[in-house]
N, C-alpha and C positions, 0 to 999 in steps of 0.2 A: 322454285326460287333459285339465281344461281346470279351471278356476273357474267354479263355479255360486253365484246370487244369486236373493231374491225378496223379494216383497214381498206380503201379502193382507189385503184390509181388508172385515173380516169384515160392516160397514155399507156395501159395495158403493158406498164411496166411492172416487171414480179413481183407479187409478196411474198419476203421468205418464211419460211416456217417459225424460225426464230424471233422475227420480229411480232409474231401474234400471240407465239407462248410467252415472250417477256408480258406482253401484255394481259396476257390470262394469267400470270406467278405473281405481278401484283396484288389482284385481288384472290388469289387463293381459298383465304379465309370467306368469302362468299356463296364457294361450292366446294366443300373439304370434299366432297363424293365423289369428281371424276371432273377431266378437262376435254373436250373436243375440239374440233377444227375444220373446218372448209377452206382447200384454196384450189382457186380458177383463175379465171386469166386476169390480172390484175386485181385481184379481191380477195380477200381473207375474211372468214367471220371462225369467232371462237367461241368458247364461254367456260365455266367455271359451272359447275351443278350442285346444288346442295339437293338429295331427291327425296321429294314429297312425293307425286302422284306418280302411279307405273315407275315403281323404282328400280325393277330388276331391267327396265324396256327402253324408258323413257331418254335416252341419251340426245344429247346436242351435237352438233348442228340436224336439224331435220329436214329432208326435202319431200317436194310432191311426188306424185306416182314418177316421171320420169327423168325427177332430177334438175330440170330447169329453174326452180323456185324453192331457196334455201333461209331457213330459219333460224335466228338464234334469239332468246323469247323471258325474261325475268320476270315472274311473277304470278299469278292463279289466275284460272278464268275460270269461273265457277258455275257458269252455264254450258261448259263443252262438251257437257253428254246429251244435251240438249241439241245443241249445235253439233254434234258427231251424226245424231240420228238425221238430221237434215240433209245434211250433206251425202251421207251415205245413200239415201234417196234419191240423190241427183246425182249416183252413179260413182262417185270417189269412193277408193279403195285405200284403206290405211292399215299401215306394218303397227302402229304403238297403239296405247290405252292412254296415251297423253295429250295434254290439253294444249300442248306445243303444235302437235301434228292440224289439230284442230283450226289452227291458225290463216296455215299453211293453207290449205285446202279453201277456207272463206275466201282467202285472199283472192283466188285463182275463179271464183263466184263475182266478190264485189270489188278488186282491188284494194285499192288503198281507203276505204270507205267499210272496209271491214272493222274497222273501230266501232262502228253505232253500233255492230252485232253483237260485242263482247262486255262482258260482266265480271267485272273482276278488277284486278290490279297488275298492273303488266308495264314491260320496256321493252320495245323487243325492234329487230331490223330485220326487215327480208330482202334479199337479193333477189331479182327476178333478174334470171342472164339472158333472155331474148330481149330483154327491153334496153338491157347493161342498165338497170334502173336498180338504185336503192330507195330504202322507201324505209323511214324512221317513226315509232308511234309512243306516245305516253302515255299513262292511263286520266282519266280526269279529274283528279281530283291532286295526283301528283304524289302517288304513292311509291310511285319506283322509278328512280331517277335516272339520267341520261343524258349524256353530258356529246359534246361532238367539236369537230375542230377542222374549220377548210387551210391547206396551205399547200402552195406549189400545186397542184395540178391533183393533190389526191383528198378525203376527206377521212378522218376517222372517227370514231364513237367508241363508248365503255360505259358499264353503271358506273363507277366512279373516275375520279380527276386521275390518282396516279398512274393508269394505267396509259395514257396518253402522253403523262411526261417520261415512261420508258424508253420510249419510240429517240433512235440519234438525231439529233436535229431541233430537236421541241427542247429550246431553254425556257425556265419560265419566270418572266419578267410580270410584277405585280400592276394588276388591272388597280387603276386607280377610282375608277366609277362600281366596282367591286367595293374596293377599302371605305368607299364616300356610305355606301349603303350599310357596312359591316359598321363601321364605328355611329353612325345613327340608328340602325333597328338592329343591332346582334350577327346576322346573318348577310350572305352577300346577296344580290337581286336577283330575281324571277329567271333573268333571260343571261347573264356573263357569270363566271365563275371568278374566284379572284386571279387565275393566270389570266394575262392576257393572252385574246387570242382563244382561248377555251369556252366554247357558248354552252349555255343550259338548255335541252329542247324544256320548253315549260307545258305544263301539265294538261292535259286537252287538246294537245298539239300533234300533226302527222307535217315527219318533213320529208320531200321527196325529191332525187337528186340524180341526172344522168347526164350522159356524156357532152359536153357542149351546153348545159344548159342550165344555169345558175338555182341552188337551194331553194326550193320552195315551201314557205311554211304555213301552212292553215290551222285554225283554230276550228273541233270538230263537234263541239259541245260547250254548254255555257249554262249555269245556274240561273234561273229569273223566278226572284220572288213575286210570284201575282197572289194574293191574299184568294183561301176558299172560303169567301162567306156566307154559303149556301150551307155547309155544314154544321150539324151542333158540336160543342166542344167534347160530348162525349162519343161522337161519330170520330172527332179527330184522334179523338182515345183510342178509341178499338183501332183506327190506321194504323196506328204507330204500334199499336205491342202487335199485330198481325207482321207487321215488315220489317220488325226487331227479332221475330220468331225465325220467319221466312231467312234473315238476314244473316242470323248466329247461322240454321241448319245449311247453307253454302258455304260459310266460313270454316266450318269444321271437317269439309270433304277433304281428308288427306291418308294417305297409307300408314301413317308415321304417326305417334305419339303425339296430342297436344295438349295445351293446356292454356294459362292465362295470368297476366299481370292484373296483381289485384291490389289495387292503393287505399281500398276502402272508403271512397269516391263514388257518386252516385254512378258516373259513367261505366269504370270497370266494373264495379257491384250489377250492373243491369245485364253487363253481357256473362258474366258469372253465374247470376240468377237464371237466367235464360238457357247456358251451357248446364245447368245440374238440373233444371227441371226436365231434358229434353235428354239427359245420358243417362247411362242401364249402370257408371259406375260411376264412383268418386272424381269429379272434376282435379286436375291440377294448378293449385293455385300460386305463386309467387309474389312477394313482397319484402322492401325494404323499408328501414326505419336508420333515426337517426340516435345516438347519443343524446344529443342535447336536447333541453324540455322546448315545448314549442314548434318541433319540426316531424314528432312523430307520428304519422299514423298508424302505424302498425296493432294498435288496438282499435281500431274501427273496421280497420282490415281482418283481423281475426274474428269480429263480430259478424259478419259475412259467412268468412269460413265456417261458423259454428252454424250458423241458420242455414246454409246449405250444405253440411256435410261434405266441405270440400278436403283433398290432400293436399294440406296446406304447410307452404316451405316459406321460410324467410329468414331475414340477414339483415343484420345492424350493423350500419356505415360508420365507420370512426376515422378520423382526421386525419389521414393516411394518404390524402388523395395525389401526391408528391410522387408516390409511389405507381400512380397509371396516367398522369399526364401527359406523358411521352406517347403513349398506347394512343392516350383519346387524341391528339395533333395526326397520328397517320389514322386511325380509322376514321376521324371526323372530315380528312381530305382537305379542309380547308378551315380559314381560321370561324372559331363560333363560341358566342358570347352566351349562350344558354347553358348556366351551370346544370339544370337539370340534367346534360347529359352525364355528367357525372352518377347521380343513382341508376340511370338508365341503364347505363355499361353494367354496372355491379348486379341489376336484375337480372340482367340477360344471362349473365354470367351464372347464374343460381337455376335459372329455369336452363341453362344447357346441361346443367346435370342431368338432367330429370327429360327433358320432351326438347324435338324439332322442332315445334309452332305452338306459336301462342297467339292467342286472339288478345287486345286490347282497346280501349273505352276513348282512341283518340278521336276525334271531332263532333264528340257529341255537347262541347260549349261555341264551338264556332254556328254547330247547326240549329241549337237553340236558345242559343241567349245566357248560355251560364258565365260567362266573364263578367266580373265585380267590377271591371273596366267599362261596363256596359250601364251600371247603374250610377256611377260616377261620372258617365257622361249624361246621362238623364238629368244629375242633379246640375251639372254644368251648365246645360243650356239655357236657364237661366242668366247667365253672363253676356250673353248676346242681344239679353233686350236695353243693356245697360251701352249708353250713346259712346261710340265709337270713338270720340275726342276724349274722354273720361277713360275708356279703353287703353289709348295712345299714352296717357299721361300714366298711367299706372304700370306702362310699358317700361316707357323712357326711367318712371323712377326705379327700376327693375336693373337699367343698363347702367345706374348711376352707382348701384351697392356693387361693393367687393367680392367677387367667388365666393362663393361657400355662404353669406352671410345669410341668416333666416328671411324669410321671406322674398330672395331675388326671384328665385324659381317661381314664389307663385304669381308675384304681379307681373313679369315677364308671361307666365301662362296665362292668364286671363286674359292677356292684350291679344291674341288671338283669338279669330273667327271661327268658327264653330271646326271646318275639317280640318284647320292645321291646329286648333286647341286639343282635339281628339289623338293626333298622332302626334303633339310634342309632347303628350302626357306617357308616351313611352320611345320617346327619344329619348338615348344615352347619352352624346354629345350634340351638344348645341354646335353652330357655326363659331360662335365667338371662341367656346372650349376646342373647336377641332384647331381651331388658331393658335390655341395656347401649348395645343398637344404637339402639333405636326411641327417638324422645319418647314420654314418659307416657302422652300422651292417644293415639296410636298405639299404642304398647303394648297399652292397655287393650281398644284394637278388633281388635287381635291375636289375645288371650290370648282372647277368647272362642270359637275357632273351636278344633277339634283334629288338625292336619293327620296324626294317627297313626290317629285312629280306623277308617279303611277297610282303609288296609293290615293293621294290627289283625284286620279282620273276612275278611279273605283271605288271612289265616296259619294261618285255624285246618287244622288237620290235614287234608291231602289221599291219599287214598289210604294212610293210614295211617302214613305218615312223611314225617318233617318236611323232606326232601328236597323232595319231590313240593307243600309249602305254600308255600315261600318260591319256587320254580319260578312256583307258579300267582300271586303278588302279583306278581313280577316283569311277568308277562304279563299281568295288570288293570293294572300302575301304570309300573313302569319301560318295559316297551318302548313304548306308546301316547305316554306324557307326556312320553319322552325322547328315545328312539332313531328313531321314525316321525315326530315333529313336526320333529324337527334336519335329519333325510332329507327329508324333503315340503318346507321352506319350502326349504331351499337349494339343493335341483334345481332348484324351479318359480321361484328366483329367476333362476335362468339358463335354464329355460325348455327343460325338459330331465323327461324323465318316471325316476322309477328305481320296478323291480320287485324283490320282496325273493321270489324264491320258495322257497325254506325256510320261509314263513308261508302259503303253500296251507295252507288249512285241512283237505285230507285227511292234509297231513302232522305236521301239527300233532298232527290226535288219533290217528295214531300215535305221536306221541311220547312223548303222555300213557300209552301201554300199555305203555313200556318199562319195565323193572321198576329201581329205583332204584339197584341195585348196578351196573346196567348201565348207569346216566349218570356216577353216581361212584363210583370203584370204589380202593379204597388209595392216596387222594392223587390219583388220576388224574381229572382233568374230560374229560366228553365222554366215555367209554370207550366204548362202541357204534358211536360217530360216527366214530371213530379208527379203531375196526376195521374202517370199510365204506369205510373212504378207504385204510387200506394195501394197497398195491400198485397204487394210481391214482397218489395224490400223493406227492411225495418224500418221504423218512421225514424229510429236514430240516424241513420245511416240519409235519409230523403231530408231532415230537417237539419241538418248540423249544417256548420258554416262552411265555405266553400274554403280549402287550404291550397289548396296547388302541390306542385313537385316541388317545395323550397327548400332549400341547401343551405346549413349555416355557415353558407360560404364569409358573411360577414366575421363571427368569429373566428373562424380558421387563417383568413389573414391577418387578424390581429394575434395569432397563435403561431400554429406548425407550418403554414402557408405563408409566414412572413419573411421570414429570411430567406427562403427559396425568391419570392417574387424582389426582394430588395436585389439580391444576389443578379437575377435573372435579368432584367429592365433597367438595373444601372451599370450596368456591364460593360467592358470595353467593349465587346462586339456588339451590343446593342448601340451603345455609341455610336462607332465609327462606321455602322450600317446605315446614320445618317437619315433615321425616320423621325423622329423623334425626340423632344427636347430633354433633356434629363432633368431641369427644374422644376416642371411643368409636373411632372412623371415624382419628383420625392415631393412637391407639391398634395397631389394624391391621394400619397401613403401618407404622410404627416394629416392631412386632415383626415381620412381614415381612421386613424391610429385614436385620431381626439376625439373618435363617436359617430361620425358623419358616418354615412354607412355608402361606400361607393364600390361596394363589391363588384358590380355587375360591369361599373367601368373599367376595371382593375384586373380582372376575368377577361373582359375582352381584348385590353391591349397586351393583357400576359400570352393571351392563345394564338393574336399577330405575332408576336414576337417568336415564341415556341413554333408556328407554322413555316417565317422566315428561317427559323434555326435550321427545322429539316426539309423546305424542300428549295429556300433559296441558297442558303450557305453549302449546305452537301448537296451532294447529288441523291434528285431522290428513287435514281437507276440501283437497281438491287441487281445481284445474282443470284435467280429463282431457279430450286432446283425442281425439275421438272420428268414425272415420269415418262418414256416414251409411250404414249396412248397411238390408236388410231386414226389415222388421219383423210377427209375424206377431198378427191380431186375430180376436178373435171379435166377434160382433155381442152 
């Protein structure tokens, strides 16, 4: 795990050394263990290492046997001893024990088509200097991020955004089809970052790029639910706990210390249960809880801990969070309306005391069906057989009630057709509210963008029901732009690696083979999942109601979070920064204040704001103090 950065000027004018290490002192907290560096003719690659695997050996940048083909690589592959023995057989000779070098080597086998080969979660960039070709890769599922930026004749890349706006010359000017997506799903989109100018490679993506000859992006992998119904349901049993086995014992190949977030969840509790059945000692386990009644798990999470004899640590959040929101605006990179990241940061923070990696239980509700969202749109569809002009009218009287007045939100939601009823039910702002929110001329650079249309084009029908569509949009848009960005910055802001393995992509497209009655099945979410855990996990822990990461962020703004955010958002500089209406904005708080519970809008336009504070109003150029390390050159 580490932060990767570059730089290539395709006029084989210099990179200087300084312009790569600003770039690698941004992300510092990525790889506290050591910085490296490549420069050649017009290229720089750097990176940042936090070291997991071969930690006395395993340094960055890496090249092949003679140096023409250079590395810089984030994240595990966890078939590369598998893939070392291969290679080694076809004659390559390798200096490290690392799964970096492992890379290097496929490439120089399959090229840029080395992705099928690899198993794990990875960002990484090769330079091949005979070809003056770069060659950029994601991993599939969108675990470890990469961000990249063409301008003037050169192109650059980094795991994250700030390390790009270091660079002289990169002002950054707010992507408006960015903000359009952020203030309707939380997050900015798939493919632009909110600077303009700054693109996301998106996840299953290889981009390749040489002298004279424009970015090329391919997509190298793709999820397809085709239903196995040739299997019995208890065939599909034994699959899954075999490739949940298989799947922990690759997750936990490391040199280093690890351990695991455990929320007391069926998801972390499986790979918990999995990690103590299969270790010689006490698992380490992590968890927060909250103060207030209603948001804690921390006693389901302990009930875990006791049934597998895990070393179990944990921390109770109290309404402080004033005190790290500054922290969460630069590790988060860009503006994000998922308060969850807020407990995130504070875990991560508890498990760096203690271990370098942790494994964790994310995507095992996108892969089988456990969102309660899923079951509320079963019971929705319904609505669709009801005639379309009856639809409309219930619409229109929807547009006719007052903000905020009971019931507008739901006859406005029901006047929608099945995919856009499914994604308004977790749209933040509406069009008519982004109108009320934004100035005019804001507004207008809004309206032009449509942060619906993808998700849109990833509902269409998967495997022949509508289960299997809004499954597969979750995993293009909600788990990449929410759940893995939230996880990825606030580990690596503590400096700490987490593995999700439930997103092994072997197990993934089993998932996609499960047949639909078999993830939701009469109200029940996860029903497959549920049957291949009982008689592992307590049946407390497999029948209890599904809670989530929730934040009583609702109370805290009507508490310690209130005068900070009035303070903050009516501001003269928020003012005269001209985004923003301030009526619109004590509009808000006042009906907040009177019960309405509008956290998650209030969270996001606090986190634009706080985003604009540090990386529009200041400059978000630091002076990184930098040890003199090694540095490697070509002629």
């Amino acid at each position: 795990m580490c932060g990767i950065a570059g730089i290539v000027r395709w006029d084989h004018a210099p990179v200087f050394e300084h312009e790569i290490r600003s770039m690698c002192g941004a992300m510092a907290h990525r790889g506290p263990d050591d910085e490296g560096i490549y420069l050649g003719d017009g290229v720089a690659l750097g990176m940042r290492r936090l070291s997991i695997i071969d930690v006395d050996n395993g340094r960055q940048p890496v090249s092949n046997e003679d140096g023409s083909v250079w590395i810089v690589f984030n994240g595990e592959i966890y078939n590369y001893q598998e893939l070392r023995r291969d290679l080694e057989r076809s004659g390559h000779t390798f200096r490290t024990a690392s799964d970096t070098e492992t890379i290097v080597h496929l490439y120089e086998e399959l090229g840029p088509r080395c992705v099928d080969r690899l198993r794990g979660m990875f960002a990484f960039a090769i330079w091949d200097m005979p070809r003056r070709q770069l060659l950029l890769a994601r991993d599939r599922l969108g675990i470890k991020p990469l961000y990249f930026a063409e301008r003037d004749g050169e192109l650059l890349f980094s795991s994250e955004l700030k390390p790009i706006l270091q660079l002289p010359g990169v002002t950054p000017s707010v992507s408006w089809e960015a903000a359009s997506h952020l203030f309707t799903f939380l997050a900015t989109p798939p493919s632009q970052s909110i600077v303009e100018g700054v693109r996301k490679l998106e996840p299953a993506r290889i981009a390749t790029a040489s002298e004279g000859r424009p970015l090329k992006i391919e997509r190298y992998w793709n999820v397809e639910f085709v239903p196995d119904l040739e299997s019995t349901e208890d065939e599909l049993v034994e699959k899954l706990r075999a490739l949940l086995v298989e799947s922990v014992i690759l997750h936990e190949i490391s040199d280093v210390p690890i351990g695991a977030f455990l929320s007391g969840g069926i998801d972390s509790s499986t790979i918990v249960a999995t990690m103590a059945r299969l270790a010689t000692g006490r698992v380490k386990t992590f968890s927060i809880g909250f103060a207030e009644a209603g948001y804690d798990e921390v006693e389901y999470a302990r009930q875990v801990a006791h049934a597998f004899g895990t070393d179990h640590h944990e921390l109770i959040l109290r309404p402080d969070v004033v005190n790290v929101v500054e922290d969460l605006t630069w590790y988060l990179d860009e503006p994000f309306g998922d308060t969850s990241a807020i407990p995130t940061y504070m875990v991560s923070k508890l498990a760096s005391e203690h271990v370098k990696v942790v494994l964790s239980g994310d995507g095992g509700d996108e892969l089988f069906g456990g969102y309660d969202k899923y079951v509320v749109e079963q019971n929705e569809r319904r609505f669709d057989r009801v005639p379309a002009g009856i639809r409309r009218l219930a619409g229109a009287a929807g547009d006719a009630m007052p903000d905020g007045m009971r019931g507008r939100r739901f006859l406005q939601h029901v006047a929608l057709d099945g995919p856009r009823r499914y994604l308004d039910a977790s749209t933040m702002f509406r069009p008519g509210q982004l109108r009320a929110l934004l100035r005019d001329d804001v507004f207008d650079e809004v309206s032009r963008h449509d942060p619906l249309a993808a998700s849109l084009a990833a509902l269409e029908p998967k495997g022949g029901d509508w289960l299997s569509a809004i499954q597969y949009n979750d995993l293009e848009h909600y788990l990449p732009l929410d759940i893995l960005t939230k996880v990825d910055r606030m580990t690596m802001a503590h400096s700490i690696e987490a593995r999700p393995p439930l997103l092994d992509h072997k197990l993934v497209e089993f998932a996609a083979t499960v047949p639909a009655h078999m993830r939701l099945r009469n109200g029940t979410t996860k029903y497959i999942f549920k049957r291949a855990m009982r008689g592992i996990l307590p049946d407390a822990i497999i029948d209890r109601p599904k809670q989530g990461f929730a934040v009583p962020l609702a109370k805290w703004f009507r508490g310690e979070l209130s005068g900070f955010t009035r303070d903050l958002l009516l501001s003269a500089t928020c003012r005269h920064r001209g985004f923003f209406k301030s009526s619109y904005i004590e509009q808000l708080l006042r009906q907040h204040d009177q019960g309405r519970d509008l956290s998650l809008q209030l969270w996001t336009v606090l986190s634009f704001e706080l985003w604009c504070r540090r990386f529009l109003d200041a400059s978000p150029r630091s002076q990184f103090v930098t040890t003199a390390l090694p540095v490697s050159k070509t002629a």
